[in-house]
C-alpha positions as a printed NumPy array, in Angstrom:
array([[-38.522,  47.372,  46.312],
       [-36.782,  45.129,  43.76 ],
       [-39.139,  41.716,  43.711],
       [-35.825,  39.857,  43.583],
       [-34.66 ,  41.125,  46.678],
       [-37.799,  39.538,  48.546],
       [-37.123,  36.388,  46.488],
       [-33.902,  35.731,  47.953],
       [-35.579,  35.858,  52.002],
       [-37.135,  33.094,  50.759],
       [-34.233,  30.924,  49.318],
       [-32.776,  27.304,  50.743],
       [-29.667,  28.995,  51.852],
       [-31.231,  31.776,  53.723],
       [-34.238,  29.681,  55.182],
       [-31.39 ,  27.603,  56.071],
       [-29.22 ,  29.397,  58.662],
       [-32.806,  30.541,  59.836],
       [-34.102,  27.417,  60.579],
       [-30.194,  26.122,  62.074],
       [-31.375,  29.618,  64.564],
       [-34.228,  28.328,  65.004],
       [-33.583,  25.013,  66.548],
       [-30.425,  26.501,  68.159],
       [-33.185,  28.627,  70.313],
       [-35.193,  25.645,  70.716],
       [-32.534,  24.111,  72.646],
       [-31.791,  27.362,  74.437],
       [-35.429,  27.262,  75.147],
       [-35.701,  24.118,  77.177],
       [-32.64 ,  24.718,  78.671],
       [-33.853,  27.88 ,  80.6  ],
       [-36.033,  25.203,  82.698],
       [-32.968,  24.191,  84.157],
       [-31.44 ,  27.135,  86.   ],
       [-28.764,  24.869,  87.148],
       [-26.938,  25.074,  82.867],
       [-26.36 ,  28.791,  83.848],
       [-22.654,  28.485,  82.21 ],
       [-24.172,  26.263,  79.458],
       [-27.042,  28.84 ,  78.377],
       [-24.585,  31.65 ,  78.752],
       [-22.381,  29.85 ,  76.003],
       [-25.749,  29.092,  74.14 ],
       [-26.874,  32.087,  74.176],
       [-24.084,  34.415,  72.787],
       [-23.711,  31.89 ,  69.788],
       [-27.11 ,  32.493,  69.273],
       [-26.546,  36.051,  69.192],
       [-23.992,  35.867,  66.782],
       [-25.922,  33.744,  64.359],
       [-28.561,  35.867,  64.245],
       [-26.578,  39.563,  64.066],
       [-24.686,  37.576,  60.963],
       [-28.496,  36.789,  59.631],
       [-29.817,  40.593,  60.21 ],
       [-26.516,  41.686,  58.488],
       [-27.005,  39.619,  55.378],
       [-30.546,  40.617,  55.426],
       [-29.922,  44.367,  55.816],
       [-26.872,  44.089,  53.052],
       [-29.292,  42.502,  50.97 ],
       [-31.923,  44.399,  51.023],
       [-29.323,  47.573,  50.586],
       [-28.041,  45.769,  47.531],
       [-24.611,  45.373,  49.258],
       [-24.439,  41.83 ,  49.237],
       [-25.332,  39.882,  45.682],
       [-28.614,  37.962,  45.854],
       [-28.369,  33.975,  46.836],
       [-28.762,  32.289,  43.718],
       [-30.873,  28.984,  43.094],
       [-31.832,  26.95 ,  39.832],
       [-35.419,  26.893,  40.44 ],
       [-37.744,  30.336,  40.053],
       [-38.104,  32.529,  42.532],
       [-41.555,  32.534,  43.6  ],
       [-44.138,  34.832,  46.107],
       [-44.611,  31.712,  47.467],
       [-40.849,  31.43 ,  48.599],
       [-40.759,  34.907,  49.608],
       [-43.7  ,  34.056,  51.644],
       [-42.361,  31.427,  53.093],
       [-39.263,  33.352,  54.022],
       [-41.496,  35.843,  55.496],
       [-43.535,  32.998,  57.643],
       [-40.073,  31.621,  59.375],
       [-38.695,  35.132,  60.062],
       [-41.978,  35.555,  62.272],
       [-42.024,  31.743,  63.636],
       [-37.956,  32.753,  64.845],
       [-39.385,  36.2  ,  65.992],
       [-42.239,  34.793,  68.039],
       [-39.804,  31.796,  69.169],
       [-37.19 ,  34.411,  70.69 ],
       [-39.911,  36.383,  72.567],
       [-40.998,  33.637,  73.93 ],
       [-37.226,  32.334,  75.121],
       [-36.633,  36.053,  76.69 ],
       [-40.078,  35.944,  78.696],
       [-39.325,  32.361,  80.092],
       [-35.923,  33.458,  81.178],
       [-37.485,  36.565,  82.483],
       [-40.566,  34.575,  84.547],
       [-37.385,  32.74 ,  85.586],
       [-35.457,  35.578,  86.695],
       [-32.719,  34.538,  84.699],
       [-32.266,  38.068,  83.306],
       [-30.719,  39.018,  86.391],
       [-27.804,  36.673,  86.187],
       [-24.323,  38.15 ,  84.935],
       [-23.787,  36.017,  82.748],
       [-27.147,  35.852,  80.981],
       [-28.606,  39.697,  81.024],
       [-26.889,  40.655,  78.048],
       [-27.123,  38.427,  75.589],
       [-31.177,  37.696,  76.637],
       [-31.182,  41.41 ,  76.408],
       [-30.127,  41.608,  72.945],
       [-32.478,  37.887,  71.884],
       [-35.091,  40.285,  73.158],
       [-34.04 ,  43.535,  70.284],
       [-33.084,  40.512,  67.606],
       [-36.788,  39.357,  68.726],
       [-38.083,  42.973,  67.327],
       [-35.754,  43.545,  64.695],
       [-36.703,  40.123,  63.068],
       [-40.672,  40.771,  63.283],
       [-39.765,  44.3  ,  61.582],
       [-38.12 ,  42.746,  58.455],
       [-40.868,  40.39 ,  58.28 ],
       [-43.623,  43.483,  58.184],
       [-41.368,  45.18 ,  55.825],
       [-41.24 ,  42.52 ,  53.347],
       [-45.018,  41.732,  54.189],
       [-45.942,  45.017,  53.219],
       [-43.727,  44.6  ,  50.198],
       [-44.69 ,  41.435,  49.23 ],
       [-48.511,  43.323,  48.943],
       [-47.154,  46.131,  46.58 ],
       [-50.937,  46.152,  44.716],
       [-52.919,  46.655,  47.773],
       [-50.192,  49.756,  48.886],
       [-50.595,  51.178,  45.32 ],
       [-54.221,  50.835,  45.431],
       [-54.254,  52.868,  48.442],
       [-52.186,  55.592,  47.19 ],
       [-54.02 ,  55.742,  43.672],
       [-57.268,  56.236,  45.593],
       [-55.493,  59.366,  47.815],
       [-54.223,  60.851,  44.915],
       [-57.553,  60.671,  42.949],
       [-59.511,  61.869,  46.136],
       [-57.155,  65.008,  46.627],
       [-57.596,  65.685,  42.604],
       [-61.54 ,  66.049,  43.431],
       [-60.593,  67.922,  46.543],
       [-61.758,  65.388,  48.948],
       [-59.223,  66.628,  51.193],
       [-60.846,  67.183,  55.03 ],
       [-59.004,  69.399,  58.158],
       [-58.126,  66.322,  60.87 ],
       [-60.13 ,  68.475,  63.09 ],
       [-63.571,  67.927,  61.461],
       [-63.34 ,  64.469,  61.571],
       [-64.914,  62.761,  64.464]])
């Protein structure tokens, strides 16, 4: 994977409509305690959704090389990338966590609310997969380590049958 590509997860302008995601699911968050703002978390919630579908788009159209890189005057660093990587888990973890308290609430059986906490729920797993993607990437030495030391172990035909191993 291009090393500019992970650069630009970690830029001000993507980091931040992820962090304006992040505190819009904050307040969705504390206002699941209130089962009574049914009409008001309903609202919440789908703008939510939208906000983050536009996010996974630009991500995925990024990362397909659809969409040109954001640009920035400082360097692109691992550091950023990192970074970038850290709040795409933190917004991840964040959106689990507002599906199960509307769950333990039963809110996921309201009308008006099953759907969108439905899809929070597959934004929840589709952000933690782009962050293990470009976790993995971000470790490129490590993965080529690993695949140097199969290659060199099948050249000296250290090669074993699954079903000998114990």
């Amino acid at each position: 994977m291009n090393t500019v590509v992970m650069m630009g997860f970690g830029s001000d302008a993507w980091n931040a409509e992820l962090y304006n995601s992040l505190s819009l699911t904050s307040h969705i968050a504390a206002a699941i305690k209130d089962r009574a703002a049914a009409l008001t978390l309903a609202v919440n919630l789908r703008r939510l959704v939208s906000k983050l579908d536009s996010i996974l788009g630009n991500a995925r159209s990024m990362i397909e090389g659809k969409t040109p890189l954001p640009t920035s005057d400082e360097p692109s660093t691992p550091q950023k990338a990192r970074n970038g990587v850290d709040t795409m888990q933190m917004v991840s973890r964040i959106l689990s966590y507002t599906y199960e308290s509307a769950s333990r609430r039963r809110l996921t059986n309201n009308s008006l609310l099953a759907s969108p906490l439905r899809r929070v729920n597959q934004l929840a797993e589709e952000f933690a997969d782009i962050a293990d993607w470009l976790e993995t990437a971000l470790q490129s030495e490590e993965i080529d380590s690993v695949f140097l030391r199969a290659a060199q172990e099948r050249e000296h035909g250290d090669i074993y049958n699954l079903d000998q191993v114990e």
